[in-house]
C-alpha positions as CSV (number, residue, x, y, z in Angstrom):
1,X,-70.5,-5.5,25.1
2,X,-70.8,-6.7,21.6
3,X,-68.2,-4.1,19.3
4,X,-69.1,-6.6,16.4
5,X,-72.1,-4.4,16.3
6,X,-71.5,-1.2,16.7
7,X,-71.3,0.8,13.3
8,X,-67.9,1.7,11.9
9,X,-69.6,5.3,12.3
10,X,-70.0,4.7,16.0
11,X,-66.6,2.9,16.8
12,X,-65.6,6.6,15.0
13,X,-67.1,8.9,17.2
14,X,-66.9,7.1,20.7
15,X,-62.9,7.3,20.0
16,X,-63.3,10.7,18.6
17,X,-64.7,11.3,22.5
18,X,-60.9,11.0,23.7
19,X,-60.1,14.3,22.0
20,X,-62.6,16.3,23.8
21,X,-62.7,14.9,27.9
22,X,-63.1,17.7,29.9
23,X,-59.8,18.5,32.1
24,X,-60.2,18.4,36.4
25,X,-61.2,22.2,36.9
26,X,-58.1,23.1,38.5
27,X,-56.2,21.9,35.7
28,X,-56.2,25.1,32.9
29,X,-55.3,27.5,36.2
30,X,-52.2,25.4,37.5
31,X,-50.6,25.1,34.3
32,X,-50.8,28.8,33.5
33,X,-49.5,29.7,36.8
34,X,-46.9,27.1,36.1
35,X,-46.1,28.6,32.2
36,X,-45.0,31.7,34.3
37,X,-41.5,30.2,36.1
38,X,-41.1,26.6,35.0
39,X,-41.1,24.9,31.1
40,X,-44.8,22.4,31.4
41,X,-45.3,20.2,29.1
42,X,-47.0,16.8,28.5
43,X,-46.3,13.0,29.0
44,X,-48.6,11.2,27.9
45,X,-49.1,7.6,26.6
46,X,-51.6,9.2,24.0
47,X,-50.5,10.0,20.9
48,X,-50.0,13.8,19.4
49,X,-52.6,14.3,17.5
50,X,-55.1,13.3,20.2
51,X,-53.2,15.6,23.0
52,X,-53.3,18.4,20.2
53,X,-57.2,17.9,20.2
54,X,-57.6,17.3,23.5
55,X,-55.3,20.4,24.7
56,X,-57.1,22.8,22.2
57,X,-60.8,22.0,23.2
58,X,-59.6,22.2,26.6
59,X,-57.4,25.0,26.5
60,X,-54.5,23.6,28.5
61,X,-51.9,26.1,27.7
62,X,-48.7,23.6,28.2
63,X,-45.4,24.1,26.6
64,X,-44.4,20.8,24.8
65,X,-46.6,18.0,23.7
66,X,-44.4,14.7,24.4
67,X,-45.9,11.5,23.3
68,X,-45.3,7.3,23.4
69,X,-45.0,8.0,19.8
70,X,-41.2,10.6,20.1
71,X,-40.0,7.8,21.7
72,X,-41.7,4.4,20.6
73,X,-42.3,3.3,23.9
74,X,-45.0,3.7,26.6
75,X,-44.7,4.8,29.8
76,X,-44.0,3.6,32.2
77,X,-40.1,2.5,30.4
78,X,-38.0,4.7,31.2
79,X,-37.1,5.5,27.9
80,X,-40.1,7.9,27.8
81,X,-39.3,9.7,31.0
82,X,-35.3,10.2,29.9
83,X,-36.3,11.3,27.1
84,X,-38.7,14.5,27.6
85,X,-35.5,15.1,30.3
86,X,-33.5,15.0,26.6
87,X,-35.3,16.5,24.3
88,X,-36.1,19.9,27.2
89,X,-31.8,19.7,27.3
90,X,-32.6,19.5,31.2
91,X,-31.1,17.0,33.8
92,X,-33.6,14.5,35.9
93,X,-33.1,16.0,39.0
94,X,-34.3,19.5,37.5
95,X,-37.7,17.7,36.1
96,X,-40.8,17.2,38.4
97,X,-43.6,15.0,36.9
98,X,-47.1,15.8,38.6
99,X,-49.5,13.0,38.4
100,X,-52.6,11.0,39.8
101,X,-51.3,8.0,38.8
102,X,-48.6,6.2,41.0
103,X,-47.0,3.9,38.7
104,X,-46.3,6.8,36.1
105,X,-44.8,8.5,39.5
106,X,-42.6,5.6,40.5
107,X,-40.9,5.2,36.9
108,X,-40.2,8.8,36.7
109,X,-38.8,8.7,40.3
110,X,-36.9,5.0,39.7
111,X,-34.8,7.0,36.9
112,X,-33.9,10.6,39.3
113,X,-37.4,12.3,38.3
114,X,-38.7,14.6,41.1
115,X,-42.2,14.0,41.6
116,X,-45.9,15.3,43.2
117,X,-48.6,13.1,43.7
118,X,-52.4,14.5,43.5
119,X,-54.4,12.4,45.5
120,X,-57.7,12.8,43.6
121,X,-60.6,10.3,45.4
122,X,-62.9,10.3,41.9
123,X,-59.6,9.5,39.4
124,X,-60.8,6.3,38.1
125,X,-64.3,7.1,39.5
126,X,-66.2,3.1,40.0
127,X,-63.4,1.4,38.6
128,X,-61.0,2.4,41.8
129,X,-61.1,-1.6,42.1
130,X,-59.6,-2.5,38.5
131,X,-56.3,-0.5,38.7
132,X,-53.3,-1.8,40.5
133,X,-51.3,1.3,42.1
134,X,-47.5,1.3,43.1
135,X,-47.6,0.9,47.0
136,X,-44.9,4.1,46.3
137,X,-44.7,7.9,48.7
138,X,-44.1,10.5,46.1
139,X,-41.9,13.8,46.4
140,X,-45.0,15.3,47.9
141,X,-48.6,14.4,47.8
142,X,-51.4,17.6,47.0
143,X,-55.4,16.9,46.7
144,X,-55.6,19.9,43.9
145,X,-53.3,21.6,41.5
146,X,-54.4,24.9,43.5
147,X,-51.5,27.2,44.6
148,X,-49.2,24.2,42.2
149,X,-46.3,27.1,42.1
150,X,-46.0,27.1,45.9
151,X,-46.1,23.1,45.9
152,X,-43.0,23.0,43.8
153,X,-41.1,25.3,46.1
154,X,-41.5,22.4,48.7
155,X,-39.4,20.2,46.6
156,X,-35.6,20.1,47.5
157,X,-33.4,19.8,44.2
């Protein structure tokens, strides 16, 4: 693909498209069941304004918004994971990221992160091929975020 000519205009809107992707459909449910025992928040290697965006189109209800930007690095350093830990004034070992991506997983458990796996078969849909995972078991592995408060329960801290 030739960017040279797409239109300013253009280049505009198809980033614009980040803010407004539509969430897996389990997504909205599991982090309001979550928002009723446990702190949720965000970890993203977006920055705010696009999780803003993105989280009010979508209506994912989390708690914090933590971004690359808070801690001028991307995951997966560590400083981004030890950080959230910082800023929510809560230990590693009390945190559990939840994630479909291994490598993310494997940082967060490298530094004393709990962590759940969601095996989801369409995540990078025909570009499966392209992404290079972390050969890495997680906490626990789940297919959906359904019943996610019972999940959690599984996890030994």
């Amino acid at each position: 693909m030739n960017l040279d000519k797409v239109s300013k205009k253009d280049k505009k809107y198809l980033v614009m498209l980040w803010h407004k992707i539509k969430p897996w459909d389990d997504s909205c449910i599991a982090i309001n069941q979550l928002n009723k025992n446990y702190i949720t928040a965000s970890l993203s290697n977006g920055n705010i304004l696009l999780q803003k965006n993105l989280f009010n189109y979508t209506r994912l209800n989390f708690d914090f918004i933590f971004s690359a930007e808070h801690f001028k690095k991307y995951k997966p350093n560590k400083l981004v994971y030890l950080g959230a830990a910082s800023m929510l004034n809560l230990n590693l070992d009390e945190c559990v990221l939840v994630a479909s991506h291994k490598n993310d997983l494997y940082a967060a458990n490298r530094i004393g992160m709990k962590t759940i796996y969601i095996n989801r078969k369409d995540e990078y849909g025909s570009f499966k091929n392209h992404f290079k995972e972390k050969n890495f078991t997680a906490d626990l592995e789940i297919s959906s975020l359904k019943n996610i408060t019972n999940y959690i329960k599984k996890i030994k801290y």
